[in-house]
C-alpha positions in Angstrom: -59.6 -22.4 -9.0 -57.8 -25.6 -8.9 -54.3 -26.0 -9.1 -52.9 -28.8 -11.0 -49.8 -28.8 -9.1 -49.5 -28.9 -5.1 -46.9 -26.3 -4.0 -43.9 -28.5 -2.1 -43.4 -29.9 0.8 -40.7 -28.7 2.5 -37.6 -30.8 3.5 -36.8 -31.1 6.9 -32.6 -30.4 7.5 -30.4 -28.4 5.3 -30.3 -28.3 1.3 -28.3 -31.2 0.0 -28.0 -29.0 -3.4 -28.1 -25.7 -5.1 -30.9 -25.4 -7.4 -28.6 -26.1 -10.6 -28.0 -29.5 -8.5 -23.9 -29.0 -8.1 -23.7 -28.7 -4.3 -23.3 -26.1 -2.0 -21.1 -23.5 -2.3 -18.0 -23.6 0.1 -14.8 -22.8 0.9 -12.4 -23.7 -1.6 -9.7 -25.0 0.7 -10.1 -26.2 4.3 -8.8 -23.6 7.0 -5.6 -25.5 7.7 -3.6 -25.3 4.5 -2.2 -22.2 3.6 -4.5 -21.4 0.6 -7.1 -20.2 3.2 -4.9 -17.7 4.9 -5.6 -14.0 3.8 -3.0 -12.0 2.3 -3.3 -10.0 5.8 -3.0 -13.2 7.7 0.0 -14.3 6.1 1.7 -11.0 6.5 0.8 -11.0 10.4 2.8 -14.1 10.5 5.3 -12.7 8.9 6.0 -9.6 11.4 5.1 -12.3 14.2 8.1 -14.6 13.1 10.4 -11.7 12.9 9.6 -10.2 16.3 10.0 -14.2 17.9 13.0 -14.4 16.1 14.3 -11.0 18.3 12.9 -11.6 21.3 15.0 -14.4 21.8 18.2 -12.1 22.4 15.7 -9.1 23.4 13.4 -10.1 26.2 12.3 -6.8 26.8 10.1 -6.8 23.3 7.5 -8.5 25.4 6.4 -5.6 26.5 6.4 -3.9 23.4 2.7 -4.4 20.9 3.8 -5.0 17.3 0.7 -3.7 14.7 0.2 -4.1 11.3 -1.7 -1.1 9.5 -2.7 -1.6 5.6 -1.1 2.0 4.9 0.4 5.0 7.3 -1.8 7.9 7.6 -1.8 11.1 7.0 -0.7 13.6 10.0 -3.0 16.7 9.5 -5.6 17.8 7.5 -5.5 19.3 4.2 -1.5 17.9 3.7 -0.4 15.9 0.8 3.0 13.1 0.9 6.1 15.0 1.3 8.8 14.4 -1.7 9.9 11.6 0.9 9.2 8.1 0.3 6.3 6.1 2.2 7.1 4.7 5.2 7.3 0.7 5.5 7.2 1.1 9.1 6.8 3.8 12.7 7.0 3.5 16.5 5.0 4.7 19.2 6.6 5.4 22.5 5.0 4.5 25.9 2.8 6.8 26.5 0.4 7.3 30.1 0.5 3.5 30.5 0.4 2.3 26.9 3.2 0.0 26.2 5.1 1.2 23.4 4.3 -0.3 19.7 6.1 -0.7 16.5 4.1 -0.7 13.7 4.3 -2.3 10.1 2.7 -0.7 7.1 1.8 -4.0 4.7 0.7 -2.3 1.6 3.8 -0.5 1.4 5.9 -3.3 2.0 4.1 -5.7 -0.3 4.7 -3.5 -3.4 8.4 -3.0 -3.1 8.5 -7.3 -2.7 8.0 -9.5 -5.2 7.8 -13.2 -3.5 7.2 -14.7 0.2 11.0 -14.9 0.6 11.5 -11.0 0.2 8.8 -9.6 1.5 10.1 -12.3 4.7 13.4 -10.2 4.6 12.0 -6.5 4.0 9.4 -7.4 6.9 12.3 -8.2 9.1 14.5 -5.9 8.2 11.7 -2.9 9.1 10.6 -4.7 12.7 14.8 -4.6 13.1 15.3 -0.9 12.1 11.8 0.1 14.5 12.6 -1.8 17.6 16.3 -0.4 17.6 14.9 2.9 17.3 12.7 2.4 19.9 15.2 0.8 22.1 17.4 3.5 21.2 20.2 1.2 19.5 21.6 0.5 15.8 20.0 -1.9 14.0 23.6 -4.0 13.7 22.8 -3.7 17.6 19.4 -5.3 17.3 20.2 -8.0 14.8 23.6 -8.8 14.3 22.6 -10.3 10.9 21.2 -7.1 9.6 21.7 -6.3 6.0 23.1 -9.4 5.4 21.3 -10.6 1.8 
């Protein structure tokens, strides 16, 4: 049977176009502007500010690992949240050649904050109140700014 219309040659590189001929589909902002950044990402930063901002009187938070987890976990099976609230933040001491850690919990955090600036403020005030108990100190101790609006 003949075909009335020879199938397509096809084009040697990439498409050019999608086939409703508006371009390709990309990202909508190029990776250096902050648009790009994940939620995640920009929270990272956050805690990473804060814990440069300490280690310039604190030296010793070098060898500490700061983590951000999306929510704390549950410590056993089968149990529910106690009538406490949920934390915002934890440590880990060293333990059989671990370094310590302080950890941040960002989903917590993010819903008692309402803009960049606080959430800024709450992140730093939870990496203040972890590293001084870690180091065993009050958080005035750690941050002589602390609590200071």
């Amino acid at each position: 049977m003949d075909n009335p219309v020879p199938p397509r040659a096809a084009a040697p590189g990439p498409r050019r176009r999608d086939r409703h001929g508006r371009g390709m589909r990309g990202p909508v902002a190029p990776p250096q502007v902050p648009l790009a950044a994940s939620r995640a990402e920009v929270f990272a930063d956050l805690v990473q500010d804060s814990v440069e901002r300490l280690e310039r009187r604190w030296p010793q938070l070098a060898d500490i690992d700061f983590l951000v987890l999306e929510v704390p976990r549950l410590e056993g099976s089968g149990e529910g949240w106690s009538d406490e609230a949920v934390p915002l933040g934890g440590t880990i001491p060293a333990h059989e050649g671990r370094p310590a850690r302080v950890v941040v919990y960002r989903r917590p955090v993010e819903i008692r904050t309402k803009g960049r600036d606080e959430r800024a403020a709450l992140v730093h005030e939870v990496v203040v109140e972890q590293v001084a108990e870690l180091l065993g100190l009050t958080p005035e101790t750690v941050d002589p700014r602390y609590g200071e609006d």
